[in-house]
MDAnalysis code that builds the backbone (N, CA, C; Angstrom):
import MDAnalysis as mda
import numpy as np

u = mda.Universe.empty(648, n_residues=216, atom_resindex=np.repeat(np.arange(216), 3), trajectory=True)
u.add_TopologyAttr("name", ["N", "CA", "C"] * 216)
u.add_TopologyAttr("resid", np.arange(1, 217))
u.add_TopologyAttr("resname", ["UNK", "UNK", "UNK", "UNK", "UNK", "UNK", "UNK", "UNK", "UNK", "UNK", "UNK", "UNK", "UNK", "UNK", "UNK", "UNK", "UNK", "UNK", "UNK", "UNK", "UNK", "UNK", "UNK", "UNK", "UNK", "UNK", "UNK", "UNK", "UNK", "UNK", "UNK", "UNK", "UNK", "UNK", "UNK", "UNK", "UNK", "UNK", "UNK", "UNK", "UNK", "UNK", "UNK", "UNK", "UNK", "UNK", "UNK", "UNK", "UNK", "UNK", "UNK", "UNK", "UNK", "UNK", "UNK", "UNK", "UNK", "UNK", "UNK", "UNK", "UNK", "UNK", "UNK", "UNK", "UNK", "UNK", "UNK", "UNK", "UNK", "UNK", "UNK", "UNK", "UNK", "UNK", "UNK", "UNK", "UNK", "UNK", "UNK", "UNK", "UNK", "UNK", "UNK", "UNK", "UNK", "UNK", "UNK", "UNK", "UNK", "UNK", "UNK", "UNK", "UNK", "UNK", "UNK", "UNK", "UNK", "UNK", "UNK", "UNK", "UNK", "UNK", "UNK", "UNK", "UNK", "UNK", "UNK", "UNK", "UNK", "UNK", "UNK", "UNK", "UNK", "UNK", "UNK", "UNK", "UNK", "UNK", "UNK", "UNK", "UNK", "UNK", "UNK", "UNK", "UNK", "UNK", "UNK", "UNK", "UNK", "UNK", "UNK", "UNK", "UNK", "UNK", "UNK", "UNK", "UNK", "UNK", "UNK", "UNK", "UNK", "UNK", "UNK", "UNK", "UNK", "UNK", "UNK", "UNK", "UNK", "UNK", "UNK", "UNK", "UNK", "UNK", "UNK", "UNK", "UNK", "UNK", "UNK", "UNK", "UNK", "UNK", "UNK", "UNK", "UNK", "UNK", "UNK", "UNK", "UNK", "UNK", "UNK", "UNK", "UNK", "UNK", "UNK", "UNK", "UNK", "UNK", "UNK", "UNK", "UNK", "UNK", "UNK", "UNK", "UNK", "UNK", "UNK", "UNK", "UNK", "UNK", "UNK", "UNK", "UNK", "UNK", "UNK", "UNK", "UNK", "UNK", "UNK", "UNK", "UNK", "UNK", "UNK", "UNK", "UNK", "UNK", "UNK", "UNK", "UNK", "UNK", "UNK", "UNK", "UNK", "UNK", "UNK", "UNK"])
u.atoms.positions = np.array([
    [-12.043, -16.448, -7.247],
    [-12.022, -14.985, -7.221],
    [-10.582, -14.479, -7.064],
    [-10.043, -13.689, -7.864],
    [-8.795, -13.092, -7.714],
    [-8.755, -11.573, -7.271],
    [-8.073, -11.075, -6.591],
    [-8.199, -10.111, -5.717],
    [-6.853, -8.797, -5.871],
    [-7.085, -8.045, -6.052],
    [-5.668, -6.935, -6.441],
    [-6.286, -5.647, -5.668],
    [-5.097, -5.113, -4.690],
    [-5.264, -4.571, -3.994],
    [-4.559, -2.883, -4.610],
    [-4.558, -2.213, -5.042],
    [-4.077, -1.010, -6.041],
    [-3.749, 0.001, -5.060],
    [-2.658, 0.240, -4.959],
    [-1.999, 1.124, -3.543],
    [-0.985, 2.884, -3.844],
    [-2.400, 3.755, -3.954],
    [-0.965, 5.076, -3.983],
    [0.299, 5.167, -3.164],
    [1.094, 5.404, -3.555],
    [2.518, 5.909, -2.595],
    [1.774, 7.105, -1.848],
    [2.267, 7.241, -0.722],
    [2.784, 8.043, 0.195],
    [3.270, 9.483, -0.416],
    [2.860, 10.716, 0.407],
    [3.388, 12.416, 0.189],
    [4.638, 11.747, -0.538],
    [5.351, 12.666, -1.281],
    [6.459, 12.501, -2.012],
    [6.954, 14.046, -2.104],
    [7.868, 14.160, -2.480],
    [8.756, 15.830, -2.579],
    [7.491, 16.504, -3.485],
    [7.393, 15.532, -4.739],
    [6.254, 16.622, -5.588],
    [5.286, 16.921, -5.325],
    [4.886, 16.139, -4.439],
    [3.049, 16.675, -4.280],
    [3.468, 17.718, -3.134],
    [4.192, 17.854, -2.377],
    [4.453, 19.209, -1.367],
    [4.780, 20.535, -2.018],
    [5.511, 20.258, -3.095],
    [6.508, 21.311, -3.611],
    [5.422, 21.530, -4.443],
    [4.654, 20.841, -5.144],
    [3.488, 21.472, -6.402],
    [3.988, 21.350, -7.314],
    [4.930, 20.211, -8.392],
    [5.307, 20.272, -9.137],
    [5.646, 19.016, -9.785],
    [5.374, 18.601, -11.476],
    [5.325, 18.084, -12.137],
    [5.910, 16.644, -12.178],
    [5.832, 15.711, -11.005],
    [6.566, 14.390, -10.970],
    [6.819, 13.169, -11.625],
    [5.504, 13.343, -11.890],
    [5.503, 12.051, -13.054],
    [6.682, 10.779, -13.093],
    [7.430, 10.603, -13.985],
    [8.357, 9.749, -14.340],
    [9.429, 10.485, -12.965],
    [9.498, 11.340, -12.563],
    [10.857, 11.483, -11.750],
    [10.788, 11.125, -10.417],
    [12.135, 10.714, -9.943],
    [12.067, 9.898, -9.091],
    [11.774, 10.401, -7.897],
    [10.886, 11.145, -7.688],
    [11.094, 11.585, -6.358],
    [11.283, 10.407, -4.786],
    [11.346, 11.177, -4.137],
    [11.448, 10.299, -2.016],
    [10.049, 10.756, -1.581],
    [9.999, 10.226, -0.569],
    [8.497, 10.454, -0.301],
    [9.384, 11.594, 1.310],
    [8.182, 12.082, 1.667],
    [8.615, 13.146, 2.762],
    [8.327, 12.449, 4.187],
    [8.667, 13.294, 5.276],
    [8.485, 12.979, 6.705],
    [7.519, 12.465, 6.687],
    [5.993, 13.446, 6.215],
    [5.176, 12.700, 6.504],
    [4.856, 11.547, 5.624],
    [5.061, 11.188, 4.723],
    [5.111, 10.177, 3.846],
    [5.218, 8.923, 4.379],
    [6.629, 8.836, 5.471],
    [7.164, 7.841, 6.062],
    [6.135, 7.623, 7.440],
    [5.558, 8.204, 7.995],
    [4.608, 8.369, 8.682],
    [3.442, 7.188, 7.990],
    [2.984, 7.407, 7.211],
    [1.578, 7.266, 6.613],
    [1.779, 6.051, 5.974],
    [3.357, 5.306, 5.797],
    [3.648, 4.210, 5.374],
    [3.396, 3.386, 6.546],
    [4.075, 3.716, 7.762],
    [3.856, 2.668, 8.646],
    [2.770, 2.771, 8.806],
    [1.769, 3.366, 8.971],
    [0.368, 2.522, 9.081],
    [-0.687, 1.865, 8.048],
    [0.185, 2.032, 6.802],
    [-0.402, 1.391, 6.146],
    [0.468, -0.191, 6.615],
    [1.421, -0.140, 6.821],
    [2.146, -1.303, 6.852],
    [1.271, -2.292, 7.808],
    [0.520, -1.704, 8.823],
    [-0.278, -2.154, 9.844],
    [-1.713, -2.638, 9.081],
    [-2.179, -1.505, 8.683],
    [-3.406, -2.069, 7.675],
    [-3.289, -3.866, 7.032],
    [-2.389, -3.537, 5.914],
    [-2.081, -4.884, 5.531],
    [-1.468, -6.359, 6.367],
    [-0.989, -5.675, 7.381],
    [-0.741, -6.874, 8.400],
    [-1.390, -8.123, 8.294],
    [-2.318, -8.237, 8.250],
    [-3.554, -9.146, 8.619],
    [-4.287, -10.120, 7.260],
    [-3.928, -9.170, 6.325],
    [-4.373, -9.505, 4.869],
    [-3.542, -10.321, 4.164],
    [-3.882, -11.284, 3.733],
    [-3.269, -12.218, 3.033],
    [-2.929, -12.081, 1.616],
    [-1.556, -12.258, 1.183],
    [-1.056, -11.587, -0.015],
    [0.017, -12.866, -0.648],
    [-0.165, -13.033, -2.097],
    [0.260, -14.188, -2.448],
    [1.722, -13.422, -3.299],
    [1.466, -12.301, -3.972],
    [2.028, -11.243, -4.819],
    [2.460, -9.834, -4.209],
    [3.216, -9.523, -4.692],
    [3.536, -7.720, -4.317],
    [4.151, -7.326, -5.868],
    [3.419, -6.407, -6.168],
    [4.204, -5.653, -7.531],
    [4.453, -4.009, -7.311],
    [5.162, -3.449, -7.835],
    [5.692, -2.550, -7.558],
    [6.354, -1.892, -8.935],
    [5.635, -0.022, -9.028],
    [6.794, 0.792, -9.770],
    [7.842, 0.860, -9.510],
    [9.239, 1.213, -10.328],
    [9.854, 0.990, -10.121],
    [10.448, 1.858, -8.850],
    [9.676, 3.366, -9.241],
    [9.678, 4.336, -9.056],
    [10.149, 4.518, -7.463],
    [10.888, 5.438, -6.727],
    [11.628, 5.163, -5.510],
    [9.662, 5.099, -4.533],
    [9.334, 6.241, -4.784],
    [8.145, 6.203, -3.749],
    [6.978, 5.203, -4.026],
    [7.052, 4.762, -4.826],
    [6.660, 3.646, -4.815],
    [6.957, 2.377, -4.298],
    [7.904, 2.169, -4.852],
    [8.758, 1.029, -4.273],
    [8.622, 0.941, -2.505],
    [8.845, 1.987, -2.267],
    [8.723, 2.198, -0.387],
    [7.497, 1.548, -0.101],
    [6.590, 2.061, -0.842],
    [5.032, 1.950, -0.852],
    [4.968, 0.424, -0.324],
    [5.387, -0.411, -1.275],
    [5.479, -1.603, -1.970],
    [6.110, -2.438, -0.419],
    [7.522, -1.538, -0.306],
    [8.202, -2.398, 0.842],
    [6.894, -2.334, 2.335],
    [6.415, -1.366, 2.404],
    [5.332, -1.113, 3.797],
    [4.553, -2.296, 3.690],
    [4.122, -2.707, 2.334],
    [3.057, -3.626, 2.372],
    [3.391, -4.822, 2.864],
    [5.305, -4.883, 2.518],
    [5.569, -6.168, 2.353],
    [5.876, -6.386, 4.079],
    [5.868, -5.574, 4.536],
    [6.388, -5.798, 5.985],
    [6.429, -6.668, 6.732],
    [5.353, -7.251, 6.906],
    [4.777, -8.698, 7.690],
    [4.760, -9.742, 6.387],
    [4.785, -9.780, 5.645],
    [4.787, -10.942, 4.535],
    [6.165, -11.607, 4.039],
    [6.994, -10.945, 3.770],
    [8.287, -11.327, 3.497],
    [8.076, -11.828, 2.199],
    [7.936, -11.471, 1.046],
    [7.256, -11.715, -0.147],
    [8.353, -10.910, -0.969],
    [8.877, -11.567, -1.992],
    [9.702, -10.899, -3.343],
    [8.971, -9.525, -3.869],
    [9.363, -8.250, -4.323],
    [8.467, -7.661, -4.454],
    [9.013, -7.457, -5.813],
    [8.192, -7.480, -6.821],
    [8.074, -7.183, -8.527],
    [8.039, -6.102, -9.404],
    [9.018, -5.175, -9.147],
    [9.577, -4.290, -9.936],
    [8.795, -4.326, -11.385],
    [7.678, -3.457, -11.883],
    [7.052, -3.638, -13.315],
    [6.932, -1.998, -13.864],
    [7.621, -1.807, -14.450],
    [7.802, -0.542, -15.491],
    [6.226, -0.081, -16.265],
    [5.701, -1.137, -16.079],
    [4.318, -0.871, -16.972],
    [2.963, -0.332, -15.969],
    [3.654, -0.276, -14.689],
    [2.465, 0.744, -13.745],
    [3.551, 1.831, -13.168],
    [4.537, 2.441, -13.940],
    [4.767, 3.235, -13.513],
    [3.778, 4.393, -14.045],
    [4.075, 5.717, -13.288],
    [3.537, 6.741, -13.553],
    [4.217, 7.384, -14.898],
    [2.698, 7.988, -15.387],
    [2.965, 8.839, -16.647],
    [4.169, 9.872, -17.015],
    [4.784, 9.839, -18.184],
    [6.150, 10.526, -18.013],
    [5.872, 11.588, -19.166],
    [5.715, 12.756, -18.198],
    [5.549, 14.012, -18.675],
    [6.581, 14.807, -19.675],
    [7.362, 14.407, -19.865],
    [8.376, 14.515, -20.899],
    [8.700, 16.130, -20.612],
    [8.276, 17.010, -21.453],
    [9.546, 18.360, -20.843],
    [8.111, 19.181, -19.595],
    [7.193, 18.287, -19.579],
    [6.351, 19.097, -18.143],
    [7.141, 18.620, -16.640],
    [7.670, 17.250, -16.936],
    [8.402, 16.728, -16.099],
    [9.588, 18.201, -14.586],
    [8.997, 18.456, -13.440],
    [9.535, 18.687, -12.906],
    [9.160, 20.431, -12.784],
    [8.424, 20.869, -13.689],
    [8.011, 22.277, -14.139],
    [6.675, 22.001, -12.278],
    [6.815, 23.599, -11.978],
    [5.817, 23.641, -10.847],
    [4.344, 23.483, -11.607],
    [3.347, 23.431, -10.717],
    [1.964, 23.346, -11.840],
    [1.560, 25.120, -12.047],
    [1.805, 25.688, -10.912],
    [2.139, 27.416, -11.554],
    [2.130, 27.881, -12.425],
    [3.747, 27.090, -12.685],
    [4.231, 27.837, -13.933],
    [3.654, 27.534, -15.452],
    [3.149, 26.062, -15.337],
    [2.694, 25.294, -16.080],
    [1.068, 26.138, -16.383],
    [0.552, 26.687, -15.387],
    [-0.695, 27.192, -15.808],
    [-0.348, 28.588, -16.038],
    [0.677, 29.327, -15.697],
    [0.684, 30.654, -16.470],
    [1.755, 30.808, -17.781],
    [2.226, 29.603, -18.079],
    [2.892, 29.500, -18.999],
    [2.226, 28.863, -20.128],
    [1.952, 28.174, -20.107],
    [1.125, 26.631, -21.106],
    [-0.335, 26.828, -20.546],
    [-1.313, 27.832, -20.185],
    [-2.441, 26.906, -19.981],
    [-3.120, 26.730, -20.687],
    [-3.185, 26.435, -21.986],
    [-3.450, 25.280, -22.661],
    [-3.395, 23.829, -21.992],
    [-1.730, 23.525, -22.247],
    [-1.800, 22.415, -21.474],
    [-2.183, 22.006, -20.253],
    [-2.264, 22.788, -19.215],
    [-3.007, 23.155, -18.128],
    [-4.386, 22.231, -18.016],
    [-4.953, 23.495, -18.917],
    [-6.264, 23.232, -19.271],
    [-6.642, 21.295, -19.134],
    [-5.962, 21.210, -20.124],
    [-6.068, 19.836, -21.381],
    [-5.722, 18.674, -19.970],
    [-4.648, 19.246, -19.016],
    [-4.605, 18.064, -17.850],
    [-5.793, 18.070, -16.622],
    [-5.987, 19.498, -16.696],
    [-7.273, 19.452, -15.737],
    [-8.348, 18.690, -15.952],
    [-8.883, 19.407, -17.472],
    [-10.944, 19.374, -17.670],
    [-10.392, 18.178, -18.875],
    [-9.393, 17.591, -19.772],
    [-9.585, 17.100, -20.802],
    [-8.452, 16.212, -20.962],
    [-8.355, 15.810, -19.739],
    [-7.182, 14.659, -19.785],
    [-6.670, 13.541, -20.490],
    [-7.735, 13.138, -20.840],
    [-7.727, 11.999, -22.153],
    [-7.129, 12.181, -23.466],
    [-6.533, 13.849, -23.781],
    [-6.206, 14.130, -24.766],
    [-5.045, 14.748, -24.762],
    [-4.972, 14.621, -23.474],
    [-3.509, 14.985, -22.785],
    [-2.221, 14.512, -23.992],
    [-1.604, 15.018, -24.516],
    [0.277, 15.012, -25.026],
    [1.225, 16.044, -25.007],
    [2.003, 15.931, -24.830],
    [3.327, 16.855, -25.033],
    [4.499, 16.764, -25.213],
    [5.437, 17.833, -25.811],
    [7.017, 17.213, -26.243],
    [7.791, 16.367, -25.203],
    [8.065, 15.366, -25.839],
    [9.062, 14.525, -25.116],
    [7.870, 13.455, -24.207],
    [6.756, 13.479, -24.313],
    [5.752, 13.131, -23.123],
    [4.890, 12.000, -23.292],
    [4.980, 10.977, -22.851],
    [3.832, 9.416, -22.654],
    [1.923, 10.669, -22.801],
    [1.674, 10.501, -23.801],
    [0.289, 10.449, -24.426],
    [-0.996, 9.717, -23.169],
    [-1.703, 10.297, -23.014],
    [-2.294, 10.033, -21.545],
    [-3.488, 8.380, -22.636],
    [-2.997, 8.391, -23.751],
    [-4.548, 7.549, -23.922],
    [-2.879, 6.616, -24.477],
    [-2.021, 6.749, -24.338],
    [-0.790, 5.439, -24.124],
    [-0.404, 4.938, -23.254],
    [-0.581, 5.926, -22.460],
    [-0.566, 5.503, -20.714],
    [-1.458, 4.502, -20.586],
    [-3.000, 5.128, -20.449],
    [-4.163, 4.538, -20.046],
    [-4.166, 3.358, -20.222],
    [-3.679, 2.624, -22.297],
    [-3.402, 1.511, -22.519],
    [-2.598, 0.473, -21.658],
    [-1.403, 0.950, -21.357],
    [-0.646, 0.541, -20.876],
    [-0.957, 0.104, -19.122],
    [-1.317, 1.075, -18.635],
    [-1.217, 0.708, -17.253],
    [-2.635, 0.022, -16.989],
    [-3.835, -0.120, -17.733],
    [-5.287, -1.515, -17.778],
    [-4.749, -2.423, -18.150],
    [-3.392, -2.658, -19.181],
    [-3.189, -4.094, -19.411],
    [-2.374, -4.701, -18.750],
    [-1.771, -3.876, -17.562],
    [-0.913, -4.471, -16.836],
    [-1.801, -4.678, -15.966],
    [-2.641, -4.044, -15.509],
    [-3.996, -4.631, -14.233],
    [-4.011, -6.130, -14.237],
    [-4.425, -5.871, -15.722],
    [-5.573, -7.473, -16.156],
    [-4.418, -8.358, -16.015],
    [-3.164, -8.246, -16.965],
    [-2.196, -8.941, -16.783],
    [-1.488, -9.562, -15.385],
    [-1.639, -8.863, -14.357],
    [-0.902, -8.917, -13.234],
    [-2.517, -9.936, -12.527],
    [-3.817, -9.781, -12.839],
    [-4.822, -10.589, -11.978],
    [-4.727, -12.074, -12.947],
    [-4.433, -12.012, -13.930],
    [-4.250, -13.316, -14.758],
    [-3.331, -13.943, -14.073],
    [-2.391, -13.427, -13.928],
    [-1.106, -13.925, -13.356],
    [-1.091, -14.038, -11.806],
    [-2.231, -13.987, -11.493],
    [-2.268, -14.388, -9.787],
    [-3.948, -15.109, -9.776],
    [-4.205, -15.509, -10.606],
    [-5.710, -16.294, -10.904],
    [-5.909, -16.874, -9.265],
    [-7.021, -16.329, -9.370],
    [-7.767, -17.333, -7.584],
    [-6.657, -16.738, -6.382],
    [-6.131, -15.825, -6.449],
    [-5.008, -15.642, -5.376],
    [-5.323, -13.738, -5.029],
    [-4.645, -13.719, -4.387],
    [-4.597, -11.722, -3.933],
    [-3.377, -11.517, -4.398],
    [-3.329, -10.428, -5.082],
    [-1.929, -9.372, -5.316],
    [-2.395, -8.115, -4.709],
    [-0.864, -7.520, -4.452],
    [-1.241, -5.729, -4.392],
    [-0.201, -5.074, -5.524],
    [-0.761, -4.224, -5.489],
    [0.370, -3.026, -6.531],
    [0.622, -1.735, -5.836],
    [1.450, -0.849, -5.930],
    [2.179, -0.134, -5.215],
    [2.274, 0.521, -6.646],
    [1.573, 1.784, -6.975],
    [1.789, 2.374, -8.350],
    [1.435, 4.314, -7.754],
    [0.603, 4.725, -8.303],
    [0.700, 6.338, -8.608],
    [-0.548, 6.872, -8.918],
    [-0.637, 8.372, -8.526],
    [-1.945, 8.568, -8.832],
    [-2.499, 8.699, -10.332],
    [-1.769, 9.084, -10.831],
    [-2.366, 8.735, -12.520],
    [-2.803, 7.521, -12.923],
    [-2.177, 6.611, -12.325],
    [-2.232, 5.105, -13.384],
    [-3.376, 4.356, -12.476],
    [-3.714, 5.256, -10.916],
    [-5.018, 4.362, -10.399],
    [-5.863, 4.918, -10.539],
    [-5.865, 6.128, -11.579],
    [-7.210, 7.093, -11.874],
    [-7.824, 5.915, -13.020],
    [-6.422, 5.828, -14.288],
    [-7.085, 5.245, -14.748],
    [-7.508, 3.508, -14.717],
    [-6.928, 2.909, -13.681],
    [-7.017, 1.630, -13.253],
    [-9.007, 1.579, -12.637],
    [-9.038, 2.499, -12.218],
    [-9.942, 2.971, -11.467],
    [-11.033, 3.053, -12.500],
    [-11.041, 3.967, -13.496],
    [-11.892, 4.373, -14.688],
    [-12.199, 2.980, -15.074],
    [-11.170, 2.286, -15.550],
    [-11.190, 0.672, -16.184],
    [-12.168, -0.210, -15.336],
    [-12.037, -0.622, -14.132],
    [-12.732, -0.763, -13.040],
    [-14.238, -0.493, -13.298],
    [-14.574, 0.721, -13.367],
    [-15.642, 1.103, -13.059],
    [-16.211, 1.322, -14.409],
    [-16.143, 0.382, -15.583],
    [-16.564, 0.121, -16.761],
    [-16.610, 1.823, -17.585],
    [-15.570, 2.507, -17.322],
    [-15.982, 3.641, -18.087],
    [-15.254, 3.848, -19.278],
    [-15.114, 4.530, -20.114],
    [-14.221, 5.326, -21.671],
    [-12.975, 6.250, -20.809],
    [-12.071, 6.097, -21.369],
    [-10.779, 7.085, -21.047],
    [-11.387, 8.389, -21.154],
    [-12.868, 8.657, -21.773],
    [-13.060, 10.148, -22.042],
    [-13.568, 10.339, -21.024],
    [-13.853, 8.871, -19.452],
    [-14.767, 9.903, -18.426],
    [-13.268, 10.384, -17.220],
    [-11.780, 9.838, -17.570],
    [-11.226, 9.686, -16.767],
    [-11.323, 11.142, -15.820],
    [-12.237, 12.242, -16.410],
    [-12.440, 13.373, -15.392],
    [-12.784, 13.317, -14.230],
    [-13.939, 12.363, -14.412],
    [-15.140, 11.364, -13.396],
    [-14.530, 10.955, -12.041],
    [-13.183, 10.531, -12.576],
    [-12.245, 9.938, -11.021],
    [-11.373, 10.539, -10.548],
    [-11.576, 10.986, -9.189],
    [-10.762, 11.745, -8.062],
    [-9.587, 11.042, -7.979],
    [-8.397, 11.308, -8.127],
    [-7.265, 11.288, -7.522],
    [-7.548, 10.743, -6.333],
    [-6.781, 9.208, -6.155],
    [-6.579, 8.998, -4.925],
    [-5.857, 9.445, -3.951],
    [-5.825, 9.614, -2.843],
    [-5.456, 10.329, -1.812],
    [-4.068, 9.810, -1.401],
    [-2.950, 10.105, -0.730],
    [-1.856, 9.718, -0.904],
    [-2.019, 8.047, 0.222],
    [-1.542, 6.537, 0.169],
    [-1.643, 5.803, 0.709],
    [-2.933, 5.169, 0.899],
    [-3.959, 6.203, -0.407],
    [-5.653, 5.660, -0.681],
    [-5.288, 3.664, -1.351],
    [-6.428, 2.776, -0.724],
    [-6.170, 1.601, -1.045],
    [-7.689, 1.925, -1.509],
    [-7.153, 0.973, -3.118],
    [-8.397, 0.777, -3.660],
    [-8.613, -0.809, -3.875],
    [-10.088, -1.333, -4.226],
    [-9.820, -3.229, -4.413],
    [-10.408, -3.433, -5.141],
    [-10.139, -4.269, -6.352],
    [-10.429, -4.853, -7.569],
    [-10.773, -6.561, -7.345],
    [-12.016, -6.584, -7.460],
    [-12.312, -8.429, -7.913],
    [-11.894, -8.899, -8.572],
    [-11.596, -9.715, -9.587],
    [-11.836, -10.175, -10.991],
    [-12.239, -11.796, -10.909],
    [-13.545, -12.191, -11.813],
    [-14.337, -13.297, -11.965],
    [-13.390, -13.871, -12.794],
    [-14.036, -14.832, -12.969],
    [-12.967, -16.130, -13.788],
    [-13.013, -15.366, -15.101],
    [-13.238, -14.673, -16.179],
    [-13.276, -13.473, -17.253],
    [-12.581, -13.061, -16.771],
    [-11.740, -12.851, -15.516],
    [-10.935, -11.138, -15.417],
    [-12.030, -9.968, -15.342],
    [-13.438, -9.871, -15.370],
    [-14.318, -8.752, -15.435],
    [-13.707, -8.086, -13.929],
    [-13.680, -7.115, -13.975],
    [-13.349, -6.305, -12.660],
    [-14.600, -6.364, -11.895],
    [-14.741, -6.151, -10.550],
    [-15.527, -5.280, -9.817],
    [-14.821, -4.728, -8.640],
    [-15.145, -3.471, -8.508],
    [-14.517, -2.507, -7.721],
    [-15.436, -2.581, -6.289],
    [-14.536, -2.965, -5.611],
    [-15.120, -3.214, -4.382],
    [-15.173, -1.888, -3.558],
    [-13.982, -1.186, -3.463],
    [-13.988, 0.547, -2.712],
    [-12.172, 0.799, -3.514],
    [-12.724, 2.260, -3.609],
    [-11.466, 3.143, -3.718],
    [-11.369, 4.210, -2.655],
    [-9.255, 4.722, -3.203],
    [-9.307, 5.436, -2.244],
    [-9.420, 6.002, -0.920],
    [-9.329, 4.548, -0.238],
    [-9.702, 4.525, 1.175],
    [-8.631, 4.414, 2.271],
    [-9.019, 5.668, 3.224],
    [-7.159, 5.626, 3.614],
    [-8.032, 5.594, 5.271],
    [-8.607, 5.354, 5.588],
    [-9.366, 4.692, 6.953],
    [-7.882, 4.465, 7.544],
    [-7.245, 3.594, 7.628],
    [-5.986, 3.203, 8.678],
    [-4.925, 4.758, 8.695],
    [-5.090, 5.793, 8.105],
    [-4.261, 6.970, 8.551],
    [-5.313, 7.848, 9.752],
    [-4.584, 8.088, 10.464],
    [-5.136, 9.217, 11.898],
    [-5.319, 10.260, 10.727],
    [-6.326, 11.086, 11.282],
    [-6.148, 12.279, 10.782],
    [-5.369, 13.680, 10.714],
    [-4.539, 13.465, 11.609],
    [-3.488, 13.823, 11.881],
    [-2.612, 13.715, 10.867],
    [-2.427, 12.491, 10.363],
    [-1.378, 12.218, 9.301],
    [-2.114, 11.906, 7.847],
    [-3.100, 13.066, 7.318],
    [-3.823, 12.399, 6.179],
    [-2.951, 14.107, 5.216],
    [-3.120, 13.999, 4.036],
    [-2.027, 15.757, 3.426],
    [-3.244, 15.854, 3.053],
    [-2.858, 17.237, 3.227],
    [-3.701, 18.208, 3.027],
    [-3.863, 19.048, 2.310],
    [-2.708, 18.995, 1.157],
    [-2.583, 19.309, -0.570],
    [-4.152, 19.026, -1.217],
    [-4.392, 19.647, -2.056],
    [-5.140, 19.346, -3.308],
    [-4.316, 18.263, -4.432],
    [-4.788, 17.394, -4.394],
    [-4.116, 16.169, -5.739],
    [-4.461, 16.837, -6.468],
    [-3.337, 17.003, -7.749],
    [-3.884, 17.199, -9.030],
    [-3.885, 18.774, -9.554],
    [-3.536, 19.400, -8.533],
    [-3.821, 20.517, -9.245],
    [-2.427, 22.020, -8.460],
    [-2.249, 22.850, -8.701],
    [-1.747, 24.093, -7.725],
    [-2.241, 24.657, -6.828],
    [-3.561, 24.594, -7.127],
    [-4.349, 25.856, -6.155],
    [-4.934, 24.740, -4.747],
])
């Protein structure tokens, strides 16, 4: 049985500020750094053969929390970074819905059909970040990995998971910031999704209190 542990980053500047992060690099915030160390505690105990990691700065942090107690190389992979919004990149979601809502629209209720100038195609993404899943549990056969990636790419890691079409990726909630989700895979690589999204080791105190995904 091979085991991959799929890990959102931590609050970051964009999800506070409400605005378009995607590919940019944001830091994760006060409370961010908060919500890392106890994830760092979570994983304590769990046995980890792998650590992979966006490249992405809040990610990467993500990545280092896990590694805390393990002392494990951690694997920089471009192919679970988050979706790169090309000129939505950095725009508030505001402005984005009283400017474009069209596109708005199309990221809310119809994501799968998601494109725009300069912008990673949400069903190129999707490709991209399931074959790095499968790829990264091949590559740790019979062993545990974690990944340290973003909420887009574990919506659709997640969708993949849970045997669905990129057309249900509506279906899946945004994981919560430092949400751990867990993936099986049988000697096939077939997934089974053991739980998503589960941020149990944050106090409630330190859980954000943003809406993922959206302005309002």
């Amino acid at each position: 049985m091979t085991k991959v542990y799929v890990v959102r980053h931590p609050e970051a500047q964009g999800n506070v500020e409400r605005f378009f992060q995607g590919s940019t690099n944001c830091d994760v915030t006060e409370l961010g750094k908060k919500q890392l160390e106890f994830l760092s505690e979570r994983f304590k105990s769990i046995h980890l053969d792998s650590i992979y990691s966006s490249p992405l700065i809040r990610a990467y942090k993500t990545a280092e929390a896990i590694n805390k107690y393990h002392n494990l190389k951690i694997i920089k992979d471009k192919n679970i970074a988050e979706i790169d919004g090309g000129d939505l990149e950095g725009m508030h979601y505001k402005d984005i819905y009283t400017s474009l809502p069209e596109i708005y629209d199309m990221w809310e209720n119809k994501p799968y059909l998601f494109e725009f100038k300069n912008a990673e195609s949400m069903r190129h993404f999707h490709k991209r970040v399931v074959n790095e899943i499968i790829s990264i549990a091949k590559k740790n056969k019979d062993k545990t990995a974690a990944v340290a990636t973003h909420g887009c790419a574990i919506r659709s890691i997640v969708c993949f998971a849970k045997g669905l079409d990129i057309t249900d990726l509506k279906k899946i909630d945004y994981s919560p910031n430092t949400g751990v989700s867990l993936i099986e895979f049988n000697d096939d690589f077939k997934p089974d999704l053991k739980y998503t999204a589960d941020i149990t080791h944050l106090p409630k105190e330190y859980v954000s209190t943003f809406k993922v995904g959206t302005y309002k």
